[in-house]
C-alpha positions as CSV (number, residue, x, y, z in Angstrom):
1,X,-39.8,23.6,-18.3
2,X,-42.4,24.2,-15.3
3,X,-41.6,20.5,-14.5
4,X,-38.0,20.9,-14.5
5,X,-38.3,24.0,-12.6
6,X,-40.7,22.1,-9.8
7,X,-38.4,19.6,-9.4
8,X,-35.1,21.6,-9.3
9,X,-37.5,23.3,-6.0
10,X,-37.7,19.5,-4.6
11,X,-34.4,19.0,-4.8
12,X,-33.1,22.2,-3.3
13,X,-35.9,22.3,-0.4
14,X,-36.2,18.7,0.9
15,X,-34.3,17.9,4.1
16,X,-32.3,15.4,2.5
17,X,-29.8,13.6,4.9
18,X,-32.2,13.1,7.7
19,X,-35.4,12.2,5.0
20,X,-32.4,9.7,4.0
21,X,-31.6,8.4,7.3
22,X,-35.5,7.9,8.1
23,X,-35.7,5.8,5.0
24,X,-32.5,3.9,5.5
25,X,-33.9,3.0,9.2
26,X,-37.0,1.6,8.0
27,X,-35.4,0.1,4.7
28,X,-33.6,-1.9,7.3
29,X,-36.1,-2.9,9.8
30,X,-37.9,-6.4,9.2
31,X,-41.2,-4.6,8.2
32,X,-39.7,-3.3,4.7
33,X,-39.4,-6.9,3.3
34,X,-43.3,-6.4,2.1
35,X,-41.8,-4.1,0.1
36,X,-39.2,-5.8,-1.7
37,X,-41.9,-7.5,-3.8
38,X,-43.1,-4.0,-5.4
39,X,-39.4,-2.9,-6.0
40,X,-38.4,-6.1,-7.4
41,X,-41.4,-5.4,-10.2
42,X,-41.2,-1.7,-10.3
43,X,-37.6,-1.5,-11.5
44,X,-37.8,-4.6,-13.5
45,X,-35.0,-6.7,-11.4
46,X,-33.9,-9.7,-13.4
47,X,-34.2,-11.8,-10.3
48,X,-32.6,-15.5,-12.0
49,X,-29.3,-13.3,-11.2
50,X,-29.3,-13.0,-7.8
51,X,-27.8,-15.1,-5.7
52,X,-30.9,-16.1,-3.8
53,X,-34.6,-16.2,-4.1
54,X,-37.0,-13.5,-3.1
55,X,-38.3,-14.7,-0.4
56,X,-35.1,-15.2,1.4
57,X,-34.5,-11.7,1.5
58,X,-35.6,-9.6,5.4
59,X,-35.0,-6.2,4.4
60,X,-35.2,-4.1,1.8
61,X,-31.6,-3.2,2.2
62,X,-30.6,-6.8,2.0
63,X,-32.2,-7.2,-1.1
64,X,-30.6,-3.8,-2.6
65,X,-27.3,-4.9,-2.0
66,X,-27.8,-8.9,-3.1
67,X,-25.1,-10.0,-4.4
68,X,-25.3,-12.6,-8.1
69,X,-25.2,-15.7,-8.6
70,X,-21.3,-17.0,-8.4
71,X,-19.7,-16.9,-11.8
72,X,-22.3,-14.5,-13.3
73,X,-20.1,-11.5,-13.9
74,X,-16.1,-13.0,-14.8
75,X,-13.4,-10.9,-14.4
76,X,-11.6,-10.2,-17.8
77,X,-8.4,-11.7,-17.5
78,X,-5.0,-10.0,-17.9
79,X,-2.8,-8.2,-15.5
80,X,-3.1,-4.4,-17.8
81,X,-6.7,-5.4,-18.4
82,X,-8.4,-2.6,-16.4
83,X,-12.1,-3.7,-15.5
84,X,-15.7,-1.6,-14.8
85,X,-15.8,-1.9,-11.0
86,X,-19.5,-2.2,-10.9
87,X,-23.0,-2.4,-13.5
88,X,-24.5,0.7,-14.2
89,X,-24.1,2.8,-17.6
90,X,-21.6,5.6,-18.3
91,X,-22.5,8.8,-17.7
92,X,-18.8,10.4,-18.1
93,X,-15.3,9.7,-19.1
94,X,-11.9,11.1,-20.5
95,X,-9.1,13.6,-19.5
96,X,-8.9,15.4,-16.6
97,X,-7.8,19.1,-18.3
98,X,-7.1,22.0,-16.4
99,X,-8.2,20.2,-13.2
100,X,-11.7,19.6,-14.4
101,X,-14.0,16.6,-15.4
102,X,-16.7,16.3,-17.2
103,X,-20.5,15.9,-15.2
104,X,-22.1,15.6,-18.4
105,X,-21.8,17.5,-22.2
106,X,-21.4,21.4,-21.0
107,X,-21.2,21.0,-17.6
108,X,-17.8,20.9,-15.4
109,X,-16.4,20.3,-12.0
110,X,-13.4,20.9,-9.7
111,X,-11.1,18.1,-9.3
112,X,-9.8,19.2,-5.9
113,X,-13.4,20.1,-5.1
114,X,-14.3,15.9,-5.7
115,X,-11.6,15.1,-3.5
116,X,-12.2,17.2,-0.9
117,X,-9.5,19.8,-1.1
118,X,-6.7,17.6,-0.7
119,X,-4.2,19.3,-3.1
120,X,-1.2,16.8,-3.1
121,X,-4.0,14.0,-4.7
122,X,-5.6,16.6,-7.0
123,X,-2.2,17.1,-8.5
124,X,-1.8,13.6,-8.7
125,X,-4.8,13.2,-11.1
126,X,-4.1,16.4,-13.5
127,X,-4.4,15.6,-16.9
128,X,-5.2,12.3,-16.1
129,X,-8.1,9.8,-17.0
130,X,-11.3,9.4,-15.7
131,X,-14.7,7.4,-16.3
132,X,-17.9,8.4,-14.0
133,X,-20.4,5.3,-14.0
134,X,-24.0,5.7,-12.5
135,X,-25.8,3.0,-11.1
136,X,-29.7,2.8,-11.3
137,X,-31.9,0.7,-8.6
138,X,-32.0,-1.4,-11.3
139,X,-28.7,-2.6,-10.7
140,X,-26.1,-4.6,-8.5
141,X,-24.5,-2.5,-6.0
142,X,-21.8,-4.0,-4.7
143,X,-18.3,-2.2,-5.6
144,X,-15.5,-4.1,-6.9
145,X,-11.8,-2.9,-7.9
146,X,-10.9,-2.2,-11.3
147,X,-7.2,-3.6,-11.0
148,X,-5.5,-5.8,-8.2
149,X,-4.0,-3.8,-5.6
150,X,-3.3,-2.8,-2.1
151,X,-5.9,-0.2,-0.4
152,X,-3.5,2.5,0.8
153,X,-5.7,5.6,2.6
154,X,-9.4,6.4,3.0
155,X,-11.0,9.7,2.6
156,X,-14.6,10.7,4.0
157,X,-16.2,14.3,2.1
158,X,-19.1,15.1,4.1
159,X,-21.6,16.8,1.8
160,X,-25.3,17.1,0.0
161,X,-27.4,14.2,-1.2
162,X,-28.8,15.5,-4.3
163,X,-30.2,12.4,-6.4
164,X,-27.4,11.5,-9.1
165,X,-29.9,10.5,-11.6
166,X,-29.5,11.8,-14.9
167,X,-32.2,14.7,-14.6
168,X,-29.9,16.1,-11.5
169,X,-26.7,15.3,-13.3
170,X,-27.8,17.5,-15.7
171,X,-29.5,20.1,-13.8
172,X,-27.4,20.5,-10.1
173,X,-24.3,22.3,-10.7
174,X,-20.9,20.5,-9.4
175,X,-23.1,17.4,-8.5
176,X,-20.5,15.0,-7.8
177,X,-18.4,17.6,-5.8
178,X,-21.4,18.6,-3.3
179,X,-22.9,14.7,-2.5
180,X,-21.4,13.1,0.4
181,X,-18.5,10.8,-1.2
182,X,-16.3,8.5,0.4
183,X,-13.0,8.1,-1.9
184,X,-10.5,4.8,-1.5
185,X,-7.5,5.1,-2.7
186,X,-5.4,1.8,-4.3
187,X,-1.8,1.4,-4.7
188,X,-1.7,-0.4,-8.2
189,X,0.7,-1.3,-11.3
190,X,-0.6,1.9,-13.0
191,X,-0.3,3.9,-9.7
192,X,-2.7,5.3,-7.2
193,X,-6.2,4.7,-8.4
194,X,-8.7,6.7,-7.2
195,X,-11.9,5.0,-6.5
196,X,-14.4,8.0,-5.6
197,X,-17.9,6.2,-4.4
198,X,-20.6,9.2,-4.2
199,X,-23.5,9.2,-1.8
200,X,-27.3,10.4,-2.9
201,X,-31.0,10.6,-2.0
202,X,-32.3,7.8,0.4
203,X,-30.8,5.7,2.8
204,X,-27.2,7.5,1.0
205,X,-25.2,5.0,3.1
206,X,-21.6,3.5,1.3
207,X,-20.3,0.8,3.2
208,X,-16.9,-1.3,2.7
209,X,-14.6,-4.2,3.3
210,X,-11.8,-2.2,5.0
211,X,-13.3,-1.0,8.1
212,X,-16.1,0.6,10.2
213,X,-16.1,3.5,6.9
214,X,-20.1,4.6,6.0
215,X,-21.5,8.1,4.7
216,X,-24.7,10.3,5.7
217,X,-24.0,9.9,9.5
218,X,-25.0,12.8,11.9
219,X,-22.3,14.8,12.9
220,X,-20.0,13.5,10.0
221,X,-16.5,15.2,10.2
222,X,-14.2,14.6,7.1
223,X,-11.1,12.9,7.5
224,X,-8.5,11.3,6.0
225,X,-6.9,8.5,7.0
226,X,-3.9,5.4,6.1
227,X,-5.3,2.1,5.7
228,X,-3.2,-0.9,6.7
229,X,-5.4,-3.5,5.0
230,X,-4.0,-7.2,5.8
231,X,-4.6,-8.3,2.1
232,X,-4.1,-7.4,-1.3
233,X,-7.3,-7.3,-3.0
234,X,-6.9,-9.3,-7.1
235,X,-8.7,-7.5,-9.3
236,X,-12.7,-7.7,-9.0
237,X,-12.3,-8.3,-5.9
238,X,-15.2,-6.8,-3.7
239,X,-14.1,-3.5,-1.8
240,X,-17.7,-1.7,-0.6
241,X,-21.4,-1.4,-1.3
242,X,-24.1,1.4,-2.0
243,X,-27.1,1.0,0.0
244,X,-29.2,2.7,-2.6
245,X,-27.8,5.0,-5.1
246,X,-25.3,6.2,-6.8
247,X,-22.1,6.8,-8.6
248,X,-18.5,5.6,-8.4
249,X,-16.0,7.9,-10.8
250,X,-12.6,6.3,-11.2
251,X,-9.4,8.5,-11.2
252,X,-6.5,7.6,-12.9
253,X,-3.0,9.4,-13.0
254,X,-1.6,10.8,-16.1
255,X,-0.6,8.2,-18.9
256,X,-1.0,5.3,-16.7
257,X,-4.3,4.2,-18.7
258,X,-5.7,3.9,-21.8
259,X,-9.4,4.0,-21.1
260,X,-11.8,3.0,-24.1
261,X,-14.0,5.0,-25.5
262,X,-17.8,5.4,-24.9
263,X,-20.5,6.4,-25.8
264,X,-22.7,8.5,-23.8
265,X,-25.0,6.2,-21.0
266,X,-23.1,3.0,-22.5
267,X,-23.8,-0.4,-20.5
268,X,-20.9,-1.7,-18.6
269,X,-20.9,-4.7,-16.4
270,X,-18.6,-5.8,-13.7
271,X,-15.6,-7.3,-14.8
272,X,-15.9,-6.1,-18.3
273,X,-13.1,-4.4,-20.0
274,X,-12.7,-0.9,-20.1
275,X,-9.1,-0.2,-21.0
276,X,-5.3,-1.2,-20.3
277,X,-2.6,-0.5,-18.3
278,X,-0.1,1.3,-20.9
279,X,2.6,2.5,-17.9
280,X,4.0,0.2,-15.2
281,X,5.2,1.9,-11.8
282,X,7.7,0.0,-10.8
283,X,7.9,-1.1,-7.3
């Protein structure tokens, strides 16, 4: 309990975003890649996964966000088949009631607080489905889509950045809803999914295919804006990164999906699937 309290303290008294934004500079620079060695053991990387060797590596940052080996992670195939947009383990999942989501078992959250207090896309998720997927630095972070579709609007929630590991999930009230977050949205054949990428501790930064879009800058303002993306991205396509961290929590509308069910801190990889497609918009 003294523990838990001491680091609660940490967490509420460290000057997060500009201790993050030191880190990230030097987690960039050439000097970090005698690091990458000692992060490569200490969190156990399966390294005959990425796509290539150690040593190739010049920044810490370059090696956080490798991507694999081609072919390593298929895409499940099927046009309904909806698919776990990155690796990490599930934290969360289910129905959005009464505008809320689950953080973890007796602890809720606003869902016009996650997306920033944009009412007409809270409404669009009520009673909805869900699925909140943390990613440890044990993992890939690169961000994929979970269905083929065409990115339709960005929006950028300046905020905290708490940690998201589990000790903080279950301890910081309305987590998810106080990190930076930067939320794409996707015009798909179940509708407009929400792809909600959160920010946390460290370098905090999410960066993606669509544009000059990142998190934790000085000054951030929040905004939200149309994307006219030239392409339309197939499913598992790559749409962002994390460098270091975090979470992604997908948002579905109301009876578009049938997500599976899961158990609590369930392995997913990308590509996997995690549910169908049981109501077609038509276009």
């Amino acid at each position: 309990m003294f523990k838990d309290s001491l680091q609660l303290l940490a967490l509420n008294v460290l000057p997060q975003r500009a201790l993050s934004r030191t880190v990230g500079r030097l987690a960039r620079s050439p000097a970090s890649r005698v690091a990458i060695p000692w992060y490569a053991n200490h969190f156990k990387i399966d390294l005959d996964q990425a796509e290539k060797p150690l040593e190739q590596y010049q920044t810490l940052v370059e090696f956080f966000t490798r991507r694999l080996k081609q072919g390593l992670r298929p895409i499940a195939p099927g046009a309904g088949v909806v698919v776990s947009p990155v690796d990490g383990r599930v934290s969360a999942s289910g129905k959005i009631t009464r505008g809320r989501l689950w953080q973890v078992k007796g602890r809720e959250y606003s869902l016009l607080d996650l997306v920033g207090g944009d009412r007409e896309a809270a409404e669009r998720y009520l009673d909805g489905e869900f699925v909140t997927i943390y990613l440890s630095p044990q993992d890939y972070h690169r961000i994929h889509v979970p269905l083929g579709g065409r990115i339709v609007s960005a929006t950028y929630v300046p905020g905290a950045l708490f940690p998201v590991n589990p000790f903080a999930v279950r301890n910081v009230s309305n987590l998810f809803a106080r990190n930076e977050r930067l939320i794409t949205y996707l015009e798909t054949s179940a509708g407009l999914v929400g792809l909600v990428k959160v920010g946390a501790t460290i370098v905090g930064s999410v960066r993606v295919v669509y544009g000059d879009f990142t998190t934790n800058v000085a000054g951030g303002r929040p905004y939200s804006k149309d994307i006219d993306f030239p392409r339309r991205l197939a499913k598992g396509d790559e749409i962002g990164r994390f460098e270091f961290g975090s979470t992604v929590i997908l948002l579905f509308e109301k009876g578009r999906v049938k997500l599976d069910r899961f158990q609590t801190d369930q392995v997913v990889k990308l590509g996997e699937a995690i549910g169908e497609v049981v109501a077609v918009r038509k276009r």
